[in-house]
C-alpha positions as semicolon CSV with decimal commas, in nm:
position;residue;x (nm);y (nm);z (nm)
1;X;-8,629;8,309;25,937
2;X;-8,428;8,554;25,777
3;X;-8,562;8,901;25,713
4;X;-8,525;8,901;25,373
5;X;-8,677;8,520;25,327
6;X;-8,965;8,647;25,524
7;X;-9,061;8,949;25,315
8;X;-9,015;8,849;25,004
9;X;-8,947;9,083;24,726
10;X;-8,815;9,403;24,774
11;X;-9,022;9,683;24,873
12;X;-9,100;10,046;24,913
13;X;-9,169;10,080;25,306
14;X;-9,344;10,467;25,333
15;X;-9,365;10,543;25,677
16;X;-9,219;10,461;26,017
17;X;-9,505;10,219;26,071
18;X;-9,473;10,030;25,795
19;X;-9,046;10,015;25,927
20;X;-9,135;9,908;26,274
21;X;-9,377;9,641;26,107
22;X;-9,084;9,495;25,908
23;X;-8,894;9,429;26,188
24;X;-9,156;9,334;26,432
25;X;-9,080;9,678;26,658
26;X;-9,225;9,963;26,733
27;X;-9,198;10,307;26,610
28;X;-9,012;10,477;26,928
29;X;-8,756;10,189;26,846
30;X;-8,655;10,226;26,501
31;X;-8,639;10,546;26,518
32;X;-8,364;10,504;26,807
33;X;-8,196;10,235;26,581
34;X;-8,147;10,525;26,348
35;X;-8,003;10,802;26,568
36;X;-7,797;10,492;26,732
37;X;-7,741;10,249;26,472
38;X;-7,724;10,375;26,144
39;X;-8,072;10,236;26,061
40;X;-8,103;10,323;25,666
41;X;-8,334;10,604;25,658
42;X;-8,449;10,851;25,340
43;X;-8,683;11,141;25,378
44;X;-8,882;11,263;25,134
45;X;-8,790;11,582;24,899
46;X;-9,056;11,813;24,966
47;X;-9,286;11,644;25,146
48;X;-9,452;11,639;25,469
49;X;-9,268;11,685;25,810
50;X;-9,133;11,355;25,899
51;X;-9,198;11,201;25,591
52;X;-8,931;10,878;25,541
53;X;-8,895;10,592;25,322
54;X;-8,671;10,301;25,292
55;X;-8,639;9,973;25,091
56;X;-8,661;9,603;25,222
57;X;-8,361;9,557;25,111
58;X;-8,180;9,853;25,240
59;X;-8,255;9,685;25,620
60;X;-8,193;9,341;25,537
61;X;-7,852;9,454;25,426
62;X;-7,796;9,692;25,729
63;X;-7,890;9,392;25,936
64;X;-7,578;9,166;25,773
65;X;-7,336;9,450;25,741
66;X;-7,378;9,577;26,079
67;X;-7,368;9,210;26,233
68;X;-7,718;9,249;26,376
69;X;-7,850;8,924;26,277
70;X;-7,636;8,807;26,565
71;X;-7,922;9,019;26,785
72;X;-8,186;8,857;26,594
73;X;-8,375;8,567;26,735
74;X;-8,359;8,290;26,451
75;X;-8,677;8,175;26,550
76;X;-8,892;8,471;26,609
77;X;-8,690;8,764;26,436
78;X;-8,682;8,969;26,754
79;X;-8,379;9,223;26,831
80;X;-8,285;9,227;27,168
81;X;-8,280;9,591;27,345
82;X;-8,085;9,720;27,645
83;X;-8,198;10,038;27,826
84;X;-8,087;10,311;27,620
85;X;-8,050;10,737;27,685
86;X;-7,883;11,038;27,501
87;X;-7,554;11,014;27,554
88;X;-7,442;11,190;27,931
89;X;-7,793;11,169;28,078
90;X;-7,770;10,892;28,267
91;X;-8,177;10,853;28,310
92;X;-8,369;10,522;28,401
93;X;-8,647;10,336;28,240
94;X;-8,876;10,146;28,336
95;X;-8,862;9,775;28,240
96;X;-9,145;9,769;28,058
97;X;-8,981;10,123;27,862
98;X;-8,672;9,922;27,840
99;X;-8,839;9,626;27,607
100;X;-8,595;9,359;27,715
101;X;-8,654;9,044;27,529
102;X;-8,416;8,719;27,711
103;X;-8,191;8,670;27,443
104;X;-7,861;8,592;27,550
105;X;-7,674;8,551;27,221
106;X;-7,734;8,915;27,173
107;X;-7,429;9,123;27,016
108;X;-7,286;9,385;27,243
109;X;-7,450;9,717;27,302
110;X;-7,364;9,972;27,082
111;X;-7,045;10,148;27,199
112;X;-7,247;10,476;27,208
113;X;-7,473;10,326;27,466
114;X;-7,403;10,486;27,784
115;X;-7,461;10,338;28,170
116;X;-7,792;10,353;28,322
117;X;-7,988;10,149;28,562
118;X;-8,373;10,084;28,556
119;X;-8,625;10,234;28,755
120;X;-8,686;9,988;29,007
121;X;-8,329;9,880;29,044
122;X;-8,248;10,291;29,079
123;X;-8,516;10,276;29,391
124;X;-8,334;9,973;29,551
125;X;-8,012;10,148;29,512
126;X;-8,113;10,493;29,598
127;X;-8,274;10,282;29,924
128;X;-7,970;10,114;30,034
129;X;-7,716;10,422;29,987
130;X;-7,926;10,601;30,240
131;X;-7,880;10,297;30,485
132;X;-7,570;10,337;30,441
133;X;-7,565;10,695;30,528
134;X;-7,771;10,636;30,806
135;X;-7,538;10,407;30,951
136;X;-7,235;10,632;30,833
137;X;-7,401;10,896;31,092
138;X;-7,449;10,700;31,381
139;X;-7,073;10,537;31,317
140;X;-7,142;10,204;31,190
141;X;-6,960;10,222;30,856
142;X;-6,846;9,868;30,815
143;X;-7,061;9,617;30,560
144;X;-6,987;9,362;30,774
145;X;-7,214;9,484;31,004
146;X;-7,536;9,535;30,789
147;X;-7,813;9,271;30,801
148;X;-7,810;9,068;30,525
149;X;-8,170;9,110;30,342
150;X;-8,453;8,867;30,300
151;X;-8,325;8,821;29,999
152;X;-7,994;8,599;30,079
153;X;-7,820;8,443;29,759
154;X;-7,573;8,263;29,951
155;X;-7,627;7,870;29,812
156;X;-7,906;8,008;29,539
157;X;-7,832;7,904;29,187
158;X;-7,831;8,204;28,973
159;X;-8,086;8,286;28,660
160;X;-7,961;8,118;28,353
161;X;-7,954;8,459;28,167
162;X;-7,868;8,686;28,487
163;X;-7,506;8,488;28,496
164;X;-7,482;8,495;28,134
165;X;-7,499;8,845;28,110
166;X;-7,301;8,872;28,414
167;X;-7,013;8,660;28,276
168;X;-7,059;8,938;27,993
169;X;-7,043;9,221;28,146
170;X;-6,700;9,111;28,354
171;X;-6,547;9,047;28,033
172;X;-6,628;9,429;27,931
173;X;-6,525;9,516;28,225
174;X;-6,174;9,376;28,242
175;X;-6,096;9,562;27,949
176;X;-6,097;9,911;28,088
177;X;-6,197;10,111;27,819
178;X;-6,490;10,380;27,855
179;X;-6,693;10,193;27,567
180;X;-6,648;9,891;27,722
181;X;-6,744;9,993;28,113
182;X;-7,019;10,141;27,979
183;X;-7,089;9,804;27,812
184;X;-7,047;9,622;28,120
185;X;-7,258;9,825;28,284
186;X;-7,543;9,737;28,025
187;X;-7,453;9,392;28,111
188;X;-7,484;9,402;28,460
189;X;-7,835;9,582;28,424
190;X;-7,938;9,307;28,218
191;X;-7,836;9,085;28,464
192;X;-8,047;9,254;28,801
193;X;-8,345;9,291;28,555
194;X;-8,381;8,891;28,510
195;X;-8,281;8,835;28,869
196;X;-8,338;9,136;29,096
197;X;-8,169;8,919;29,392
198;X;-7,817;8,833;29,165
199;X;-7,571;8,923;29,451
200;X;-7,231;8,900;29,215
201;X;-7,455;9,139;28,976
202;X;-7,477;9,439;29,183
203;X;-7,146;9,393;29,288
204;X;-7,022;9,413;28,900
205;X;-7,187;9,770;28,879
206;X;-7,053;9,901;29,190
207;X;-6,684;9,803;29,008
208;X;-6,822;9,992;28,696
209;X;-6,889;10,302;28,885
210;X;-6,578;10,284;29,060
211;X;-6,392;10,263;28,696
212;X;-6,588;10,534;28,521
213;X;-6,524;10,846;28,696
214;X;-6,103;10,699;28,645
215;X;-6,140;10,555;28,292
216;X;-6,426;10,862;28,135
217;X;-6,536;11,199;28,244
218;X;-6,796;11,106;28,469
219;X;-6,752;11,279;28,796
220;X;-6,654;11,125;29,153
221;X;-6,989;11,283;29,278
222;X;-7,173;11,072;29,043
223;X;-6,992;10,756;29,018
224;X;-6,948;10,669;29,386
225;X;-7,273;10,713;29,521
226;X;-7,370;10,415;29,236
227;X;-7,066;10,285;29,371
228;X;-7,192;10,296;29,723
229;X;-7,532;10,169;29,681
230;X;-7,490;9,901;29,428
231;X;-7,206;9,734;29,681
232;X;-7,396;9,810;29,989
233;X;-7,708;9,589;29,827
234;X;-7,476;9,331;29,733
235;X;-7,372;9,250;30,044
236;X;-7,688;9,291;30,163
237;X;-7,789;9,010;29,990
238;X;-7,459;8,791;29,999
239;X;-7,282;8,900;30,302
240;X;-6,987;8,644;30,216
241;X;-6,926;8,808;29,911
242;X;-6,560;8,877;29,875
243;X;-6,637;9,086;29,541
244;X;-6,883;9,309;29,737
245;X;-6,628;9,365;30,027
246;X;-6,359;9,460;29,776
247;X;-6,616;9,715;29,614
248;X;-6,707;9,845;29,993
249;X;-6,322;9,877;30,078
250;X;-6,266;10,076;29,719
251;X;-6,570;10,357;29,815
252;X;-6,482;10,370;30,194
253;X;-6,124;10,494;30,088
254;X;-6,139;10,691;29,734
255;X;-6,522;10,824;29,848
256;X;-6,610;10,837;30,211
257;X;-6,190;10,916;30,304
258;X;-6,208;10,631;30,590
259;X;-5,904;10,460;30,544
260;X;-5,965;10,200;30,884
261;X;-6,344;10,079;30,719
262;X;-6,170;9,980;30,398
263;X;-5,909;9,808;30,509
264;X;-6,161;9,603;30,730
265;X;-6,359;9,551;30,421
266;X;-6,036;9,423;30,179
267;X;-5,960;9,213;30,537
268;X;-6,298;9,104;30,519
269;X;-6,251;9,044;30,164
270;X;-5,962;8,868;30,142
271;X;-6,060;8,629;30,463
272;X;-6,390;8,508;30,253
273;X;-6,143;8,471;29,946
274;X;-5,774;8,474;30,008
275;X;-5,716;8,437;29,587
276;X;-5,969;8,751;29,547
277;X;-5,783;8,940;29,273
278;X;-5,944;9,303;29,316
279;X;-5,917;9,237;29,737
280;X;-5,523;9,258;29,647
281;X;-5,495;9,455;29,373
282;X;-5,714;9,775;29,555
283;X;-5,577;9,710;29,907
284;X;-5,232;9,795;29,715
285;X;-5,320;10,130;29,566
286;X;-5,488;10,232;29,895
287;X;-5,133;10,109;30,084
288;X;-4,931;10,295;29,831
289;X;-5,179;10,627;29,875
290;X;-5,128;10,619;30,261
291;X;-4,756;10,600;30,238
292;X;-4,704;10,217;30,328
293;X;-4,523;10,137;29,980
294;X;-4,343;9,806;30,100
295;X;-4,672;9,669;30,236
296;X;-4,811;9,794;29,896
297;X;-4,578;9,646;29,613
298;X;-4,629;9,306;29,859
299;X;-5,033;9,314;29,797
300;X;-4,986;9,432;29,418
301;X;-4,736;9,154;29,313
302;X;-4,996;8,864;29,507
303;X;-5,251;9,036;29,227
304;X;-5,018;9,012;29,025
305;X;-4,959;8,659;29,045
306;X;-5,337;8,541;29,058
307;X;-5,393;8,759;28,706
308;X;-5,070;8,773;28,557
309;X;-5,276;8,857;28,228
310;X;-5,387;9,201;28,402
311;X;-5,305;9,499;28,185
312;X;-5,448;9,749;28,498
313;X;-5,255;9,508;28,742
314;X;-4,947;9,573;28,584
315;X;-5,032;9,929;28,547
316;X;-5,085;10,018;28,876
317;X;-4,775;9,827;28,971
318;X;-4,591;10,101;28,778
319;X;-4,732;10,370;28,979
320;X;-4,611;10,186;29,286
321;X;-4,288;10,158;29,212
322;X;-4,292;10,544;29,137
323;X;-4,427;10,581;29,480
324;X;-4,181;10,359;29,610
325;X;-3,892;10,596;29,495
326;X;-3,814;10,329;29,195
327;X;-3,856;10,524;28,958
328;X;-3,674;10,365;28,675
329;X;-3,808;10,013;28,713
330;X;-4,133;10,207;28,697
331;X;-4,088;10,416;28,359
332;X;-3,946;10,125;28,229
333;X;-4,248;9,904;28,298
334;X;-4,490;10,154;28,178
335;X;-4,319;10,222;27,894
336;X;-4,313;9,871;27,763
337;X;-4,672;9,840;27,822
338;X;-4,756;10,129;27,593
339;X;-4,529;9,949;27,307
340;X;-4,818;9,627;27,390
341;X;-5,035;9,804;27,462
342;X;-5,106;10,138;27,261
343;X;-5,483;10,233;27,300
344;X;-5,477;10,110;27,704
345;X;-5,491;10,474;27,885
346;X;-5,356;10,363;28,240
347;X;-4,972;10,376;28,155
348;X;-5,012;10,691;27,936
349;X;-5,208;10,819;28,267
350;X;-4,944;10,749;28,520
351;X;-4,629;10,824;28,296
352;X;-4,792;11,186;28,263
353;X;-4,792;11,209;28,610
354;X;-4,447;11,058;28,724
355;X;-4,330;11,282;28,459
356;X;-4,520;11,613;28,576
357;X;-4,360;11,542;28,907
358;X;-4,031;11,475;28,799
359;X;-4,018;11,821;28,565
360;X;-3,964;11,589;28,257
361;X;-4,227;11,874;28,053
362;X;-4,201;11,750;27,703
363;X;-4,283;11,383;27,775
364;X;-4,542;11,522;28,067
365;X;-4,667;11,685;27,754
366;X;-4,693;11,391;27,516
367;X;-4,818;11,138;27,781
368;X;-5,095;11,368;27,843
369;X;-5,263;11,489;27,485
370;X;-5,239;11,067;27,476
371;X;-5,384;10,988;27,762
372;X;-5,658;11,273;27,678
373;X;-5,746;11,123;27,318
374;X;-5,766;10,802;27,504
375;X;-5,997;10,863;27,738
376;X;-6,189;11,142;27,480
377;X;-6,175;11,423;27,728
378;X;-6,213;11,728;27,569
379;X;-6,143;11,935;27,820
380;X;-5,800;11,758;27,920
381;X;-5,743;11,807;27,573
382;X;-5,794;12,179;27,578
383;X;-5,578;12,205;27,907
384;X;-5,292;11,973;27,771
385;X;-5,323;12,211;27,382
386;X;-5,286;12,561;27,634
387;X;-4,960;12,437;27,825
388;X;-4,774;12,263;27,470
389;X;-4,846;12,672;27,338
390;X;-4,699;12,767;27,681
391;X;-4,396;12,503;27,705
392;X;-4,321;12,661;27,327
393;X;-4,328;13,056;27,411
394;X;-4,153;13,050;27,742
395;X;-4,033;12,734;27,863
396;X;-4,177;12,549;28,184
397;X;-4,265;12,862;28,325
398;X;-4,471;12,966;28,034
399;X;-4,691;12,642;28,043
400;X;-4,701;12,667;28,435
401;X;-4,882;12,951;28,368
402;X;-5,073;12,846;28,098
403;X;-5,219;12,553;28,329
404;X;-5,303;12,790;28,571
405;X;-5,477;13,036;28,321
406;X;-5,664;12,734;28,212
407;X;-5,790;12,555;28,561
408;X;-5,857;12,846;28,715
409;X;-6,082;12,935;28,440
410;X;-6,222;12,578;28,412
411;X;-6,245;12,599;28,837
412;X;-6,499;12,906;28,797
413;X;-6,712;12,707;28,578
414;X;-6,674;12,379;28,908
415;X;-6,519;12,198;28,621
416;X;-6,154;12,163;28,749
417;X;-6,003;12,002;29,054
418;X;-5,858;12,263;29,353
419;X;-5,597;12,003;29,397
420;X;-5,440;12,067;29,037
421;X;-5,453;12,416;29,098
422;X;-5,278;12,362;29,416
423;X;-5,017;12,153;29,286
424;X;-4,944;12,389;29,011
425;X;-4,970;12,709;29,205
426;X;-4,682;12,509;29,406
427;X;-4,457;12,502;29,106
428;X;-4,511;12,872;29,030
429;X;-4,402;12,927;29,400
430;X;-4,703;13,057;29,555
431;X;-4,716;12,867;29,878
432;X;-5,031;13,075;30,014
433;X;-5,252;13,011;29,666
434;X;-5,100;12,618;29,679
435;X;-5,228;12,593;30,045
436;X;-5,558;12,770;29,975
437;X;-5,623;12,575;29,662
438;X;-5,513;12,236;29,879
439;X;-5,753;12,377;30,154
440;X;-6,037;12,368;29,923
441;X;-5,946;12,059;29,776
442;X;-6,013;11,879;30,135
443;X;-6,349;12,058;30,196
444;X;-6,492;12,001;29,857
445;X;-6,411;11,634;29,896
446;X;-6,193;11,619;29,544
447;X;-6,039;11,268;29,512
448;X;-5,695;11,404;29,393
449;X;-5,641;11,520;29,753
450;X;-5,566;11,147;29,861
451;X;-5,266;11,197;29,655
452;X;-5,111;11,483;29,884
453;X;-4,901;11,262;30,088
454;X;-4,721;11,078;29,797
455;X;-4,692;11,417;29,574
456;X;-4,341;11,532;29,496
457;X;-4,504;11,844;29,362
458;X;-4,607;11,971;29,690
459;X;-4,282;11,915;29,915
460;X;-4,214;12,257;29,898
461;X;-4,566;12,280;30,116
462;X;-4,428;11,944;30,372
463;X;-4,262;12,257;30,621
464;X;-4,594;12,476;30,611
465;X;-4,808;12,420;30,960
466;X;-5,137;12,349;30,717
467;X;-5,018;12,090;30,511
468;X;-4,977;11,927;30,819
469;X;-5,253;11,972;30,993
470;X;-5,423;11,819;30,638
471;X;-5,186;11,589;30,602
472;X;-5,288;11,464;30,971
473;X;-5,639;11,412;30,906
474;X;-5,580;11,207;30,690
475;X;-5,388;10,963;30,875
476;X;-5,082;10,945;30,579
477;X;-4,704;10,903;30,570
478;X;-4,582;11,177;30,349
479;X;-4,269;11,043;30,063
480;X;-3,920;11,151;30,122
């Protein structure tokens, strides 16, 4: 029954009991539908701390105007809840905290809704990232070799709900935008909660994590170890997962820098499902990173094929060719996928960089304060806004300088990558600071340094005795 039908006339509600009645709820949860939702809420002139009002129907229409009833259980007028936390803590609840009614028709989460797993599934993961670890240390990296749990979903018919909110959350998830990986992530969380033993589940949140610290802010040092333990558990309890093995291969060469386990694991991967779309797609970028382009635009075009609706497919494919020294099939592919596809960051991403590389400033420019609003990093923004003032006043030089003013300050505060300051101390011509900066960027683990070998930016470096010795460790053909 409708809200409205069920209360009758309209009334005066006086206090946040007499809201949470209305709706069934309690008071902790209206009061987060009104921080989060735009729940309808007056106070009163005057009065008492916390005093609030509201009429009937003020909610009933909030419930039709924000497309809620589609959360509301027709029979029993219940909202359905996902875990929720202040935006960029990324705390868990309990279940019971989390108040999950099994309602699958439920809209969405709310795009401000940010990713975060519940208690016990943060235990289970926390559990299996330090077998992992453990195994890492005594040299036993590869998934294939952990013992599948007691727990084994291989032939097990999934929970009704788990795989419906599974099927949900790889729908988000395809779409590669921070609102919606955060979305999938909600999904996938939803998913574990009403089967704790959903294989394909986990394996959907390691992707997440792998997307988020690409595709938001969130930091390397926080995504991947999610990463890690999410896919580790997965194939703990599906060991013939292909998804799981694709996840394993991602982390083993953007995370743990062991280029040999993840190819095993795409192998591994791709021999459980030869038409296993991310298997391809990832083994390509990890090719293309380690200076093996042919072998690369080969694995990329067979993901190609099997998703020829992929946006990030086709993406990445651009990059590729960059890498490949095609640089004009590449622009030109990129380009037309911004005309289709305007608000997809990806091509914006890698145009910025093929540009920055190629000393093409004013687009490098452009692509980047885009790519920035896309991805709603402020402090991209603030970097890209210091260099355009640079660019203007004295040329390249002038916003050379300006990026380095900017990361080095952003650097002091561990908010900026060594490798950027490497690259762009290599442009200024200052060889020792470039090599110092690209020193630090291999001990502190940053991610961009897997993009040495395949940098244009740093060939000036190719002659000096460290950047080989890095280059050597990690195993990669530098471009001509």
């Amino acid at each position: 029954m409708h809200a409205r039908e069920e209360q009758g006339e309209n009334r005066r509600l006086n206090s946040w009991k007499e809201i949470a009645s209305f709706f069934g709820r309690d008071e902790r949860t209206v009061k987060r539908w009104e921080k989060q939702r735009g729940l309808p809420i007056h106070r009163v002139p005057g009065g008492e701390k916390g005093g609030v009002f509201v009429f009937t129907d003020e909610l009933s229409d909030w419930l039709e105007t924000r497309g809620e009833p589609a959360a509301v259980a027709a029979d029993n007028n219940v909202i359905a809840e996902v875990p929720t936390a202040d935006t960029g803590t990324r705390q868990a609840t309990t279940p019971s905290e989390a108040n999950l009614e099994p309602d699958v028709a439920a809209d969405p989460p709310h795009p401000a809704t940010v990713a975060r797993i519940i208690g016990g599934v943060v235990v289970v993961l926390f559990l299996a990232s330090l077998t992992y670890k453990l195994q890492t240390r005594n040299g036993t990296t590869s998934a294939g070799k952990l013992e599948v749990g007691t727990a084994d979903s291989r032939g097990r018919a999934a929970n009704r709900e788990a795989e419906e909110f599974y099927l949900q959350g790889r729908y988000y998830w395809n779409r590669r935008t921070p609102d919606d990986l955060n979305r999938a992530v909600d999904y996938f969380t939803q998913a574990i909660v009403r089967d704790p033993n959903y294989a394909q589940a986990y394996a959907g949140l390691a992707d997440c994590y792998n997307l988020l610290r690409e595709y938001t802010a969130m930091p390397d040092k926080e995504a991947y170890p999610r990463a890690l333990a999410a896919a580790t558990k997965a194939v703990e309890l599906d060991d013939k997962l292909a998804d799981a093995h694709a996840s394993l291969g991602f982390i083993s060469f953007y995370w743990t820098w062991d280029a040999a386990t993840a190819e095993h694991e795409f192998q591994r991967a791709l021999d459980l499902d030869p038409s296993n779309v991310s298997a391809h797609h990832w083994y390509a970028t990890t090719l293309s990173l380690a200076g093996r382009e042919e072998e690369a635009l080969v694995e990329i075009e067979k993901a190609r094929k099997l998703d020829p609706n992929s946006t990030s497919i086709l993406a990445d494919k651009g990059l590729l060719l960059f890498n490949a020294g095609r640089k004009e099939l590449a622009v030109d592919l990129l380009k037309k996928m911004e005309a289709t596809e305007p608000e997809f960051a990806s091509p914006h991403r890698y145009l910025a960089d093929i540009y920055f590389q190629t000393a093409e400033y004013p687009h490098y420019l452009a692509e980047s304060r885009k790519a920035a609003q896309l991805m709603h990093d402020q402090q991209a923004l603030a970097i890209t806004a210091s260099a355009e003032k640079g660019f203007a006043e004295n040329g390249a030089r002038g916003m050379l300088q300006a990026l380095q003013a900017m990361r080095e300050n952003f650097y002091s505060e561990d908010r900026e990558s060594p490798y950027n300051l490497a690259v762009t101390y290599a442009l200024l011509g200052d060889r020792q600071k470039a090599l110092q900066f690209l020193q630090a960027a291999y001990d502190g683990h940053d991610g961009r340094f897997l993009s040495m070998a395949t940098d244009r930016t740093l060939i000036g470096l190719h002659s000096e005795p460290l950047y080989q010795a890095l280059l050597a460790r990690t195993g990669f053909r530098t471009v001509s």
